[in-house]
C-alpha positions in Angstrom: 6.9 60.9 63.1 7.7 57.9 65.5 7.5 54.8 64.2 8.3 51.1 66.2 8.3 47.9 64.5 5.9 46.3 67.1 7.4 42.6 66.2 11.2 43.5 66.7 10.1 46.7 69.2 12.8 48.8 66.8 12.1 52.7 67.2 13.4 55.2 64.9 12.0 59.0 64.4 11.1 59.9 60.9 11.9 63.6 59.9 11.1 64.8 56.6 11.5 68.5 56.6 10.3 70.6 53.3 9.3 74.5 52.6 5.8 75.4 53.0 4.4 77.3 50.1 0.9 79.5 50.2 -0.8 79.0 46.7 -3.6 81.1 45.8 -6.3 79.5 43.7 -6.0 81.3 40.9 -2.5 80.2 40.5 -2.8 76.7 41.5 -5.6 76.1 38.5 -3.3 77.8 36.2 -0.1 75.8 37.0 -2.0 72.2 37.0 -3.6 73.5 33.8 -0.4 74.0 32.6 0.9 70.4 33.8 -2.0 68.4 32.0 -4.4 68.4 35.2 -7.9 69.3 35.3 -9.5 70.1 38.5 -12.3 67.8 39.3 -13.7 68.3 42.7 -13.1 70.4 45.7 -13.8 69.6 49.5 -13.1 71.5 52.5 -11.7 70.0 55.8 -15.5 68.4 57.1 -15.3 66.2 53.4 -17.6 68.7 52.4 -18.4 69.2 48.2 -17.9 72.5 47.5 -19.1 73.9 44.1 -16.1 74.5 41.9 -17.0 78.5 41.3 -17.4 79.5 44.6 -14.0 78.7 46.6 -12.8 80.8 48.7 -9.0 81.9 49.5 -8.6 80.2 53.3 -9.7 77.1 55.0 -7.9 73.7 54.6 -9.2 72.6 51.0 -8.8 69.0 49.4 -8.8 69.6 45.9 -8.8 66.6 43.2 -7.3 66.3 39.6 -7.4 64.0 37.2 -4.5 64.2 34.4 -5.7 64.7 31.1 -4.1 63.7 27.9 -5.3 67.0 26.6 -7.0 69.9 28.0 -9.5 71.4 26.2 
């Protein structure tokens, strides 16, 4: 990422570099499960709602948790 200070016109490049990890849905439920997270809604990459019982394995999904104190 670039990035310039438009007041002083300073320019540095921002790298951030991190490994990539596929997680299937199955395994991502059970490890925020695990954490204290429930899942609360799903949308896929049009902000679309999708039903939380009927998500597929591909696409770019936005998937929201809310911590709980205890899960149920």
């Amino acid at each position: 990422m670039r990035i310039e200070d438009e007041k002083t016109s300073t320019r540095f490049m921002f790298i951030e570099p991190h490994i990539m990890r596929l997680w299937f849905f199955e395994e991502f439920k059970r490890l925020s499960r695990e954490g204290g997270f429930v899942l609360k809604a799903i949308y896929n990459q049009n902000f679309e709602l999708i039903p939380l019982d009927s998500v597929s394995e591909s696409g770019n999904l936005y998937l929201i948790l809310k911590k709980e104190s205890e899960i149920n």
